[in-house]
C-alpha positions as CSV (number, residue, x, y, z in Angstrom):
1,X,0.0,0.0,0.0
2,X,1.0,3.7,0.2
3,X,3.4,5.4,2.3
4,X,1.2,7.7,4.3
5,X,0.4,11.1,2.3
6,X,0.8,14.5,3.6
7,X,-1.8,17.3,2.9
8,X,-0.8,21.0,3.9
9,X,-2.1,24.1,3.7
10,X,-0.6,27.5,2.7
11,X,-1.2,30.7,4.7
12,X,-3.4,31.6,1.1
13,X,-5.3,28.8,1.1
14,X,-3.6,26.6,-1.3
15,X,-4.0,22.8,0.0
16,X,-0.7,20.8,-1.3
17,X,-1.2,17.1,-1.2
18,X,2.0,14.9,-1.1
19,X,2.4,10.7,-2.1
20,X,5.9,9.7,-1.2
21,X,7.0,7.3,-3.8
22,X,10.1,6.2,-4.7
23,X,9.5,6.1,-8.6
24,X,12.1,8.2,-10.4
25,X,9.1,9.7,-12.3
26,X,7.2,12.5,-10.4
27,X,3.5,13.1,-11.6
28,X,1.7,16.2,-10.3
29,X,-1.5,17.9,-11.2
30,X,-3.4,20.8,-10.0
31,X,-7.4,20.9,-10.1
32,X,-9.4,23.8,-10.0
33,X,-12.8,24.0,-8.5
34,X,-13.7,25.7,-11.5
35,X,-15.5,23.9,-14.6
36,X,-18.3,24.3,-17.4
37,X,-20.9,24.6,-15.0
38,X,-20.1,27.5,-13.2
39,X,-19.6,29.8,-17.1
40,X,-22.4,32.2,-17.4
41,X,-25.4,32.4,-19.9
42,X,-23.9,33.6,-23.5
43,X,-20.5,32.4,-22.6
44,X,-20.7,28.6,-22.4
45,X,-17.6,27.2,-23.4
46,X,-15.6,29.7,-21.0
47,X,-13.9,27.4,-18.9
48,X,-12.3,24.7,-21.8
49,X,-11.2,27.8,-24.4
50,X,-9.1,29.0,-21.1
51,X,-7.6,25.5,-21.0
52,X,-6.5,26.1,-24.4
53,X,-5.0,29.8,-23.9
54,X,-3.5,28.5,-20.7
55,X,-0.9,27.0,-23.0
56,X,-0.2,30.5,-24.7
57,X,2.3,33.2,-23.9
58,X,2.3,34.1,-20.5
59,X,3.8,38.0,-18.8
60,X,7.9,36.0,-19.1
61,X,7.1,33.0,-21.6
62,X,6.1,32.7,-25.4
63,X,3.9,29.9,-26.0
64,X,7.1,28.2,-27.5
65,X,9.2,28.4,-24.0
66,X,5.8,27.1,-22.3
67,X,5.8,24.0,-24.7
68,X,9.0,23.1,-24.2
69,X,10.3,23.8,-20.6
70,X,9.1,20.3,-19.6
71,X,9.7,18.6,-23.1
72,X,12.9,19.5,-23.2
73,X,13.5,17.3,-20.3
74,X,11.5,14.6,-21.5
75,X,8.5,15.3,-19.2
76,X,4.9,16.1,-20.5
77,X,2.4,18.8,-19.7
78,X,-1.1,18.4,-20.3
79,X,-4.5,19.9,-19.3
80,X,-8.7,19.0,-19.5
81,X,-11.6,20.5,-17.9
82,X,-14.7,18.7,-16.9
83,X,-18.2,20.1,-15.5
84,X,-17.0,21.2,-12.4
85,X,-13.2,21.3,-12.2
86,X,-10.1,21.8,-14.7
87,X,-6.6,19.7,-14.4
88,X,-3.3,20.7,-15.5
89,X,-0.9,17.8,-15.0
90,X,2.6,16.8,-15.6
91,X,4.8,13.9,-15.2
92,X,9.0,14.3,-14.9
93,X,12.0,12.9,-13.7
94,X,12.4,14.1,-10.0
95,X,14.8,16.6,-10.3
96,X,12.5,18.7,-12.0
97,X,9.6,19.4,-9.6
98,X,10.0,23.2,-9.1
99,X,10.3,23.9,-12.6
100,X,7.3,22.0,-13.0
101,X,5.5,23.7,-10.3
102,X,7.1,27.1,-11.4
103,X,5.8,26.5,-15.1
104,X,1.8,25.6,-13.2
105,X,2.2,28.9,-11.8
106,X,3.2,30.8,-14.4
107,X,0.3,29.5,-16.8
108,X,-2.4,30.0,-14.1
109,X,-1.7,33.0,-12.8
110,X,0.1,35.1,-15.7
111,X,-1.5,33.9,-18.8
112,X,-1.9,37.0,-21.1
113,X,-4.5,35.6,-23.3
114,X,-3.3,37.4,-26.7
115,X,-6.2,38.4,-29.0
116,X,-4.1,37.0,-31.9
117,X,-3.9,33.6,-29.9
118,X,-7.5,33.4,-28.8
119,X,-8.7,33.5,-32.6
120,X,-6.1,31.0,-33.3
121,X,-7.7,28.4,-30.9
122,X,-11.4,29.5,-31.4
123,X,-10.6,27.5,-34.7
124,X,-8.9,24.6,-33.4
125,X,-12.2,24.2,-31.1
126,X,-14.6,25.1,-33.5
127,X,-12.9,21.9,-35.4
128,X,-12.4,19.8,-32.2
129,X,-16.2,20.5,-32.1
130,X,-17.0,19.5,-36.1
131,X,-15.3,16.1,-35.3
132,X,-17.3,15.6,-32.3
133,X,-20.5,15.5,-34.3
134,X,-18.8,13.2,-36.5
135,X,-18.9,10.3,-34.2
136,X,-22.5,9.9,-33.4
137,X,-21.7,7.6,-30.3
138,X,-20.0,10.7,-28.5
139,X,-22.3,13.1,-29.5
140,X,-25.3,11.6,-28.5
141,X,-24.1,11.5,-24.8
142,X,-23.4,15.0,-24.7
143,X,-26.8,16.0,-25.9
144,X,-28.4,13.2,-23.5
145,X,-26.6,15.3,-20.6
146,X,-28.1,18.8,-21.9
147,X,-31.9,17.0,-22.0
148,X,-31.8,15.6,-18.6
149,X,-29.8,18.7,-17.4
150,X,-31.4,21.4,-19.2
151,X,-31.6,24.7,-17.4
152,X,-28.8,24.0,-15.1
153,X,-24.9,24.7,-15.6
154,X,-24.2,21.1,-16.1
155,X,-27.0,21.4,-18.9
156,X,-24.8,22.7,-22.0
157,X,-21.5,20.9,-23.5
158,X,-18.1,21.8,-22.2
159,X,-16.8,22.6,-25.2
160,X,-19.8,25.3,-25.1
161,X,-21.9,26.3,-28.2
162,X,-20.5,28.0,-31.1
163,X,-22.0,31.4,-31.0
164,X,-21.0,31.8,-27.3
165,X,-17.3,30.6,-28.6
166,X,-17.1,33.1,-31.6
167,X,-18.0,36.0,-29.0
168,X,-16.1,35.2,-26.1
169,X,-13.8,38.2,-25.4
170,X,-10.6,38.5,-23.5
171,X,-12.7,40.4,-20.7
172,X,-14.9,37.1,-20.5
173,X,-12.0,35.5,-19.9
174,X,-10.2,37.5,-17.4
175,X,-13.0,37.9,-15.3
176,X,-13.8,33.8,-15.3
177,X,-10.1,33.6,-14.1
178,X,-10.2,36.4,-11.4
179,X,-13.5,34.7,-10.3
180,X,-12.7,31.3,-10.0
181,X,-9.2,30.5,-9.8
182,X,-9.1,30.8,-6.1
183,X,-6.2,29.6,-4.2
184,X,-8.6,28.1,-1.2
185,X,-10.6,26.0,-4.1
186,X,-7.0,24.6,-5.6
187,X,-5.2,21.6,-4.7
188,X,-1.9,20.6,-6.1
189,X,-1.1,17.0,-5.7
190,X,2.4,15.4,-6.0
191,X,3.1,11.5,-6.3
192,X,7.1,11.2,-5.8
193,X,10.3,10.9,-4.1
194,X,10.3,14.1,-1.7
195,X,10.8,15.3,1.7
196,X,7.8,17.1,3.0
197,X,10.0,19.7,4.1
198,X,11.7,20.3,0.5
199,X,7.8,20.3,-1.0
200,X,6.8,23.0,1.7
201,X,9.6,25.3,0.8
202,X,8.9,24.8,-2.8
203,X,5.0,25.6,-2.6
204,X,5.4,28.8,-0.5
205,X,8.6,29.8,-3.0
206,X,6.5,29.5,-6.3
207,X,2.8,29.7,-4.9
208,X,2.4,31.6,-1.8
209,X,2.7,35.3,-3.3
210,X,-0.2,34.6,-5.6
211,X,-2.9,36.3,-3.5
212,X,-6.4,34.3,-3.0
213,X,-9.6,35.4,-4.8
214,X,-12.9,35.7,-3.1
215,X,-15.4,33.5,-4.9
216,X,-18.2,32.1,-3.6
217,X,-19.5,29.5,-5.3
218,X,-23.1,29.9,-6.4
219,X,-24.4,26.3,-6.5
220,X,-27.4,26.2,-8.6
221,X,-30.1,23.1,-8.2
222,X,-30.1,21.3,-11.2
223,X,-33.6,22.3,-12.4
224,X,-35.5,18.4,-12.8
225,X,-37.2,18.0,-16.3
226,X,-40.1,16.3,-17.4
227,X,-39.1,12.9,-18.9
228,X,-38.7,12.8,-22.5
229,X,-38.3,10.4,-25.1
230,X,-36.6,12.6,-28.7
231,X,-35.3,10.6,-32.0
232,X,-33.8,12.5,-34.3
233,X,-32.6,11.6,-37.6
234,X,-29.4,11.7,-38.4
235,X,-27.3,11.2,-41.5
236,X,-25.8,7.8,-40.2
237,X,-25.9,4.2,-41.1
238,X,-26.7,3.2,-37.5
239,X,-29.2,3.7,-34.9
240,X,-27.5,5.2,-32.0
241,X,-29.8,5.2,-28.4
242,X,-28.9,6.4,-24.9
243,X,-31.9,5.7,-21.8
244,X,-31.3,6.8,-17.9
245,X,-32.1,9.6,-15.8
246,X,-31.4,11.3,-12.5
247,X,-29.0,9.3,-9.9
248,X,-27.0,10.2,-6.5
249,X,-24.4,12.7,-6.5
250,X,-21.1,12.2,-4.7
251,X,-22.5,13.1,-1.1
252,X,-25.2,10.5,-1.4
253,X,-24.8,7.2,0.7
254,X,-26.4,5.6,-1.7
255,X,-23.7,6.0,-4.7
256,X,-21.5,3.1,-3.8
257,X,-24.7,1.0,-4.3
258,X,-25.3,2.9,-7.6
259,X,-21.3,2.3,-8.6
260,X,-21.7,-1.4,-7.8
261,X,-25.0,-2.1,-9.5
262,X,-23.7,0.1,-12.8
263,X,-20.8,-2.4,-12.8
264,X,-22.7,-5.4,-12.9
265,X,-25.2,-4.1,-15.5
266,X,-23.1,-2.7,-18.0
267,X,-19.9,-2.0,-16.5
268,X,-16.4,-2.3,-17.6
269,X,-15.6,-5.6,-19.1
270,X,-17.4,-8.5,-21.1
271,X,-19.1,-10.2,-18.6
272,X,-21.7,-7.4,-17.7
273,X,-25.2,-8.4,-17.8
274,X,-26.3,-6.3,-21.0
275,X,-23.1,-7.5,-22.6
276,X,-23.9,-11.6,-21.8
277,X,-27.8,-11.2,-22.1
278,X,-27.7,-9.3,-25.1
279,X,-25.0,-8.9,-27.6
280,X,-23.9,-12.3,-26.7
281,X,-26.9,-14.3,-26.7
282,X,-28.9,-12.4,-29.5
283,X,-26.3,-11.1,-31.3
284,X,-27.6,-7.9,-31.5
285,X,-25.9,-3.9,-30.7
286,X,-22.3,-3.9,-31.7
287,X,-21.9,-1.5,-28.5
288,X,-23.8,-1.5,-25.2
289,X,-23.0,-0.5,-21.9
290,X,-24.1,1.5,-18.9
291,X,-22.3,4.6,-17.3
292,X,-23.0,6.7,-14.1
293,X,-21.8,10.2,-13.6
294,X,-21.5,11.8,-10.5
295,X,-21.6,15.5,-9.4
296,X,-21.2,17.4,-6.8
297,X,-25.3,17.7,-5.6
298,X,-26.7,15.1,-8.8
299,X,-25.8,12.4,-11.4
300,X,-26.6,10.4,-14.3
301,X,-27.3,7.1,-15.0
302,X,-27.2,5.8,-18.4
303,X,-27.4,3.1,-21.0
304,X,-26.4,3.4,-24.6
305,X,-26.4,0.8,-27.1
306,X,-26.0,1.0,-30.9
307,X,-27.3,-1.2,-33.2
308,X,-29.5,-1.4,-36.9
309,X,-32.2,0.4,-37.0
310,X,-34.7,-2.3,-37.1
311,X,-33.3,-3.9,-33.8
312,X,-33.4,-0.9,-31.9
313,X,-36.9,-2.0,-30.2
314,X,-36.3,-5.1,-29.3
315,X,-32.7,-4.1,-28.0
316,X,-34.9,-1.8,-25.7
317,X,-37.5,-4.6,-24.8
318,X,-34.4,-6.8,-23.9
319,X,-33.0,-4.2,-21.8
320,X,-35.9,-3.4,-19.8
321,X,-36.4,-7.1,-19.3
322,X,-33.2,-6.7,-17.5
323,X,-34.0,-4.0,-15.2
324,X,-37.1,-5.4,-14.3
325,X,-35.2,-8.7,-13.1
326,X,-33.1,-6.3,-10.9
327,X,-36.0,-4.3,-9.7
328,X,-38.3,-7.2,-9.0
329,X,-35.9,-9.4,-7.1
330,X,-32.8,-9.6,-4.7
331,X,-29.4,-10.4,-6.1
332,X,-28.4,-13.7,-4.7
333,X,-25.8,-13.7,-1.8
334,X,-23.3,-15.7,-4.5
335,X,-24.5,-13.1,-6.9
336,X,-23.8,-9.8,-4.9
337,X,-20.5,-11.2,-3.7
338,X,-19.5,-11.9,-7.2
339,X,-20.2,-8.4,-8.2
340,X,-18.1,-7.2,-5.3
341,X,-15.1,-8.9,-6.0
342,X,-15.3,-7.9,-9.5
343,X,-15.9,-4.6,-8.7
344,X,-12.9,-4.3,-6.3
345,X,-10.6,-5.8,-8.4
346,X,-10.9,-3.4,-10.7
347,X,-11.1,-0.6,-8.1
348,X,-7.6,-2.0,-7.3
349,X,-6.4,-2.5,-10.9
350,X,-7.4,1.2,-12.0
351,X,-5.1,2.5,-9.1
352,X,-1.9,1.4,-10.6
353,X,-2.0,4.3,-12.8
354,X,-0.3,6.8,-10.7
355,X,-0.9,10.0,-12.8
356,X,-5.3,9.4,-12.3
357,X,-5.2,8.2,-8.9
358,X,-3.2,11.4,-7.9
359,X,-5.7,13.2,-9.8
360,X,-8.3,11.2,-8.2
361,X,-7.0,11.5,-4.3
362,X,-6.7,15.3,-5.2
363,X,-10.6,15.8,-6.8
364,X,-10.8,13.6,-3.1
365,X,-9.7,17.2,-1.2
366,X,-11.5,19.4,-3.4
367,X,-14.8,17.4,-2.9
368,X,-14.5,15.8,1.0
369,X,-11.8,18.0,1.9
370,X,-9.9,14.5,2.6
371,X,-8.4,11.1,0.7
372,X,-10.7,8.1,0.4
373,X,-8.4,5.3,0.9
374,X,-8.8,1.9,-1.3
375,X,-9.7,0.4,2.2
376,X,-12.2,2.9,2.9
377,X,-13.8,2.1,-0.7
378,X,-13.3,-1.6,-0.7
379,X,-15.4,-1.3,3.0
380,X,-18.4,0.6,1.8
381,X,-19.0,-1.6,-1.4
382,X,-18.7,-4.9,1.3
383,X,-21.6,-2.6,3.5
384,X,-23.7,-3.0,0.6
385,X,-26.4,-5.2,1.0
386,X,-29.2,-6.7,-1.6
387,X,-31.6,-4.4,0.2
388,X,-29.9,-1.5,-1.1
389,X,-29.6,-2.9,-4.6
390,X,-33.1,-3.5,-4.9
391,X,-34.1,-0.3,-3.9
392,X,-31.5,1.4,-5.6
393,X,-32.9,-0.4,-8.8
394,X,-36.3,0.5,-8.2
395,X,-35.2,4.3,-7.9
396,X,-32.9,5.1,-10.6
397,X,-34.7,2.4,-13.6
398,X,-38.3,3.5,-12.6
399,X,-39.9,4.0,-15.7
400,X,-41.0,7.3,-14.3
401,X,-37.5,8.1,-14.3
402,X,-35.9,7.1,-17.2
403,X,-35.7,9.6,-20.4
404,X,-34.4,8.4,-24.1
405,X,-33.0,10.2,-26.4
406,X,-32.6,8.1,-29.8
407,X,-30.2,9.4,-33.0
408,X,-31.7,7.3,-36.1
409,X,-30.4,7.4,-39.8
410,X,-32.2,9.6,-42.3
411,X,-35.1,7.8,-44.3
């Protein structure tokens, strides 16, 4: 297991979370509270475009000296948002943490955002976007999110909507950074061969001038829609469909039942139930699988499936042929344990990639304000019993419930 982690705070309210590990490869990241849902009306696709620009000329470096003051030491720099937070990471040999830190710094806090620069990437987005529509299986997941989510921040794409892109200012921008890039809703995370004492100095060196914003963070209540059913056509060869609705968010008890049963269903792997009961026996959708997406106060619980067009209704009677088994009965003992193993194995299996569990124990701190250790996972999925499942079940696949958004090809 891990050597125990340190988590400190600077006098500005930057938390610093350190892994001792004696790899000679450092990974760190830092996470921002700060996401797609928090851009105003008008200016959706705020937070990703600064992603982008984050990589661009800064008050001391060209974008040229940014690329290439890890790369030059063979070490990689990279960045995503998400709804709710954005993650610039990096992984190095050790000697090269404060130059890594340094560069973090420089990009968050002293970005210029040239005008010359932002047109330059409004392209490369606008084309990042025309690809996305390309693939109907990724597309149709985003738009299944804006359905269920409309009227709320989480209810528009991250990588926004055109218009909003085309307009977004420099001003837009600045004022999303001086808003929400506040040092008390950071965390910067470090998995490597350090003293705590050497990271400390390093962090209040490079960090602790940056003074703290003052943002408080407006959380809106995802508005709840009617459920809908929508099929659209599309100009594609395959039928393309995506069912679920509403679920736990991350503070609800009831997610680890939620994570478990999503596993089972149509989880990672082969041996899911939709995968066995459906494209294995019938030989029908090429693709199907479940997903469930948590957020801070909400989530989402899906299936999608692709498949001919002329199978599409019986795929669905299948499926809810499965959900009604799950709703209308306990899981065995055998049958829960099973699902727990599996579950846990892969839990454990995941965590050997060092670079997302750091970015995993560090979303840990933004969210709980502490690390969930693999024990303290493994403990809560053996606490689940089939009471929970069943009623879990019965929640999230109520009919009632469960919305469907369908992407059909053009007659």
């Amino acid at each position: 297991m891990h050597m125990v982690h340190k988590i400190f705070q600077l006098e500005n309210g930057l938390r610093i979370l350190l892994q001792p590990n004696p790899s000679a490869i450092t990974h760190a990241c830092l996470l921002v509270d700060a996401g797609s849902r928090h851009e105003q009306e008008g200016k959706f696709g705020t937070a990703h475009f600064i992603e982008h620009l984050l990589f661009k000329r800064t008050e001391r470096r060209s974008t040229n000296q940014i690329l290439n003051r890890l790369e030059v030491v063979g070490g990689d720099l990279n960045a995503y948002t998400t709804k709710e937070y954005t993650c610039i990471h990096a992984s190095f040999l050790n000697p090269y943490l404060d130059r890594a830190l340094d560069l973090f710094e420089d990009i968050l806090f002293h970005s210029v955002f040239p005008k010359d620069e932002m047109e330059k990437e409004k392209g490369v987005i606008l084309d990042e976007m025309a690809s996305y529509l390309d693939s109907p299986e990724e597309a149709i997941m985003d738009d299944f999110e804006d359905l269920v989510f409309k009227g709320s921040g989480l209810g528009h794409n991250i990588l926004g909507l055109e218009e909003d892109l085309k307009n977004i200012s420099q001003g837009d921008i600045k004022q999303f950074v001086d808003q929400h890039y506040d040092m008390h809703k950071m965390v910067v995370a470090i998995s490597g061969n350090y003293s705590e004492k050497k990271v400390l100095a390093m962090a209040n060196k490079i960090f602790g001038k940056v003074k703290s914003a003052s943002w408080d963070k407006v959380q809106e209540d995802p508005v709840k829609q009617k459920v809908q059913h929508i099929t659209l056509e599309r100009p594609i060869n395959q039928a393309h469909v995506v069912m679920g609705g509403y679920a736990y968010g991350i503070h609800d008890s009831h997610k680890t039942g939620l994570l478990l049963l999503n596993n089972l269903l149509g989880g990672y792997g082969m041996s899911s139930i939709l995968n066995l009961n459906i494209r294995e026996k019938y030989g029908i959708a090429y693709t199907i699988e479940s997903n469930y997406s948590l957020y801070s106060d909400t989530g989402l619980f899906s299936i999608y499936f692709g498949t001919d067009d002329e199978k599409v209704e019986k795929t669905m009677k299948l499926i809810h042929k499965e959900l009604d088994k799950l709703k209308g009965e306990r899981l065995r003992p055998n049958a829960l344990e099973k699902a727990k193993n599996k579950f846990k194995g892969q839990i454990a299996l995941a965590e050997e990639n060092r670079m997302s569990l750091l970015i995993a124990e560090g979303k840990n701190i933004l969210d709980y304000g502490h690390i969930i250790s693999l024990k303290e996972v493994f403990d809560k999925i053996d606490r689940v019993n089939s009471d929970e499942v069943l009623e879990i079940a019965n929640t999230v696949f109520s009919t009632e419930n469960l919305f469907t958004l369908s992407f059909v090809p053009e007659d």
